[in-house]
C-alpha positions as CSV (number, residue, x, y, z in Angstrom):
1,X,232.7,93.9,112.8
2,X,229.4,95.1,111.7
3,X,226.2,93.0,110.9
4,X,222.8,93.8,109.4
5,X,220.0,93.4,111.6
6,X,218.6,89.8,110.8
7,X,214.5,89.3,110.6
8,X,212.9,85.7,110.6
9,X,209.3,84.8,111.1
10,X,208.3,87.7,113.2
11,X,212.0,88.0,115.1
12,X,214.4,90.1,115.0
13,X,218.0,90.5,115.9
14,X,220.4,93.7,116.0
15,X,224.0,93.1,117.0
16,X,225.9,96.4,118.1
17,X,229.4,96.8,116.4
18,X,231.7,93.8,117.4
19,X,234.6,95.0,118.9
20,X,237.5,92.6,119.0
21,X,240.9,94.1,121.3
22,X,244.5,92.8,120.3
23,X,245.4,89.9,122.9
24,X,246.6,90.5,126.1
25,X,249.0,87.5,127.6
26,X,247.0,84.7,125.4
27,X,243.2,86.1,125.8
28,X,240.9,88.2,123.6
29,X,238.2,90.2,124.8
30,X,235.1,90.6,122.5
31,X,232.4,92.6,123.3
32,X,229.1,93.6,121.9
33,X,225.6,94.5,122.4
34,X,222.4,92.3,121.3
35,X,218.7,93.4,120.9
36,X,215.9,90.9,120.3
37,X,212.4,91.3,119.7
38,X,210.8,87.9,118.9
39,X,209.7,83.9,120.5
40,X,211.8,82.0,123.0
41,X,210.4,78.4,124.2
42,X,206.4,78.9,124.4
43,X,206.7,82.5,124.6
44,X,208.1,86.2,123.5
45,X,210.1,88.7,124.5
46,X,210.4,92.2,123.3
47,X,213.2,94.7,123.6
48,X,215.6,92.3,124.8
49,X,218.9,94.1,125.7
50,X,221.8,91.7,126.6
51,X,225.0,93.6,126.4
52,X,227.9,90.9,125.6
53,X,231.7,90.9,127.4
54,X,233.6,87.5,126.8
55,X,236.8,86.3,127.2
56,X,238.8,83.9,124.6
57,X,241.6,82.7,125.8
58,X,243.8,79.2,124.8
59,X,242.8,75.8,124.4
60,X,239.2,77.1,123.2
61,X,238.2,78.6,126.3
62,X,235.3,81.1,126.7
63,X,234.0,83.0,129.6
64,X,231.3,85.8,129.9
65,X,232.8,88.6,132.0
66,X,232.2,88.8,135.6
67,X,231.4,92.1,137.2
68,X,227.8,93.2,137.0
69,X,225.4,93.6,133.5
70,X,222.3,95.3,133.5
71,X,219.9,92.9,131.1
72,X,216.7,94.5,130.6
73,X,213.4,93.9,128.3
74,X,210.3,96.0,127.4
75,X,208.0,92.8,127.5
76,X,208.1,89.0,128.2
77,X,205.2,86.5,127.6
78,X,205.5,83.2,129.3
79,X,204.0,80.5,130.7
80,X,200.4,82.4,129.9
81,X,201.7,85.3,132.0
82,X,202.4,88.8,130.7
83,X,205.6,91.0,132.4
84,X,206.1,94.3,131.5
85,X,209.2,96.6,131.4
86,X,212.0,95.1,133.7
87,X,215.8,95.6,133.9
88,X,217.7,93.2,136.2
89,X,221.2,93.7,137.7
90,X,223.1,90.4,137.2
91,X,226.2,89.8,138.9
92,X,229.1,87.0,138.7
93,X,229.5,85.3,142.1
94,X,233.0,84.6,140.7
95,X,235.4,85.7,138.1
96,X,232.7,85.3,135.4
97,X,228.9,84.8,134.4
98,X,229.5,81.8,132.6
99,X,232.9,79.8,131.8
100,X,234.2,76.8,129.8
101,X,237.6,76.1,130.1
102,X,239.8,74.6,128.3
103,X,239.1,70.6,129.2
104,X,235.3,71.7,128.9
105,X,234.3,72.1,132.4
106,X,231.8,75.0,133.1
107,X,231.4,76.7,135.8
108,X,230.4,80.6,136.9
109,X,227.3,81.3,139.0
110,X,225.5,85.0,138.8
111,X,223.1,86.5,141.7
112,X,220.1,89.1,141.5
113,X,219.2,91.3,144.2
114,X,215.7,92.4,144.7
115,X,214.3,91.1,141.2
116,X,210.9,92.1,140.5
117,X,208.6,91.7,137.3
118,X,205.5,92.6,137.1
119,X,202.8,91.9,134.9
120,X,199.3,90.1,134.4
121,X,198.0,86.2,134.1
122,X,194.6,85.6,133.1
123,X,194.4,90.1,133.2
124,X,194.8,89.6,136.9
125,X,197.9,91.9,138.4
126,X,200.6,89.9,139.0
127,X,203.6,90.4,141.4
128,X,207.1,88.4,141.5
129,X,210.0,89.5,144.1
130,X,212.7,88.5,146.1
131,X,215.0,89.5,148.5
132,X,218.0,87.3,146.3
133,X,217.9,85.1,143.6
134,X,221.7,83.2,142.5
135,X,221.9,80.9,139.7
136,X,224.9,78.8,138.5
137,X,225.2,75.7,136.1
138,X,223.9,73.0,138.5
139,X,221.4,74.5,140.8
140,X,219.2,78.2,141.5
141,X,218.7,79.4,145.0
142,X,215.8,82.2,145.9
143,X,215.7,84.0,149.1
144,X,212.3,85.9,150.2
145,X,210.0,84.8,146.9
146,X,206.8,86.8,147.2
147,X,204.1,85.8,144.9
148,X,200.9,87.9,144.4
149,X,198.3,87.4,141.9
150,X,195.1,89.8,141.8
151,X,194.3,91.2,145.5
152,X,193.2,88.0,147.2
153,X,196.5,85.5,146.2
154,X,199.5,86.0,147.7
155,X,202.5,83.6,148.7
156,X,205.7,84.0,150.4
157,X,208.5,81.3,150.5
158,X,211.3,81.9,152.9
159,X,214.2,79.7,151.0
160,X,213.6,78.2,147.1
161,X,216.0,75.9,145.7
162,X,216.8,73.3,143.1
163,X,218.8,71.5,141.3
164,X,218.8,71.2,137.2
165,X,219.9,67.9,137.0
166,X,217.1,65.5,138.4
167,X,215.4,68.7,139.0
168,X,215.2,68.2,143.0
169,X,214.1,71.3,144.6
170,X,213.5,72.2,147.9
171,X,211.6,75.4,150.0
172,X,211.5,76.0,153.6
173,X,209.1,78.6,155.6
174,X,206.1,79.1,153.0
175,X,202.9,80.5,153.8
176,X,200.3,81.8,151.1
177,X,196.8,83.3,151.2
């Protein structure tokens, strides 16, 4: 299937061809590619590129393949910070990204390795890093943050964690400057 690119209020949205494959034992793969230029929460993104591989399978389940996807964007404004061009490696910890089964239950979990974006806040250079960072439904997990803002601003947190429901979090071994 084939759509139009669709523009709203200073967004816009390309979807690649759709490609839909003949079942194989009860599940459909779809896959796709999506492009987005335009706001998300308080901010923007530009030159969003989010290619798309999911699973249908019986009883309305879904799944976003596992494996690894490259996601990259040209620009991201948020939270009063600017990031420039960044493409991140995101892998499944499991047999997919992001799953609902059947009885509605999601799980899936995906982990970054050395993520970086950099950008400005306030026109001061601005530095995010980390050795790892794993998110799945429930909680997120960073390994080796490194913060630095402008020359003189700089922290480093060992362990980074949290939960989304609640939002507990927790970090061990931080130091800054």
């Amino acid at each position: 299937a084939t759509f139009a690119p669709y523009a709203a209020t200073g967004s816009r949205l390309a979807i690649e061809p759709i490609v839909i494959a003949p079942p194989v034992e009860g599940r459909r793969r779809v896959t796709t590619r999506l492009r987005f230029d335009g706001s998300i929460g308080g901010g923007s993104v530009q030159g969003l590129d989010l290619p798309i591989a999911l699973r249908i399978g019986p009883g309305s389940a879904i799944a976003l393949d596992g494996g690894c996807t490259a996601i990259a964007f040209t620009r991201l404004d948020i939270i009063g910070a600017r990031l420039g061009a960044s493409r991140l490696n995101l892998c499944a910890t499991g047999p997919a990204l992001l799953a609902r089964d059947a009885e509605g239950r999601i799980t899936g979990g995906a982990t970054i390795a050395a993520p970086r974006l950099s950008g400005r806040l306030n026109g001061e250079p601005l530095v995010i890093a980390a050795r790892t960072l794993r998110v799945s439904p429930a909680d997120f997990a960073m390994a080796g943050l490194d913060v630095r803002l402008a020359p003189e601003t700089h922290l480093q947190i060992d362990r980074l964690g949290g939960e989304f429901a609640g939002l507990h979090g927790r970090y061990a071994g931080a130091a800054g400057s």
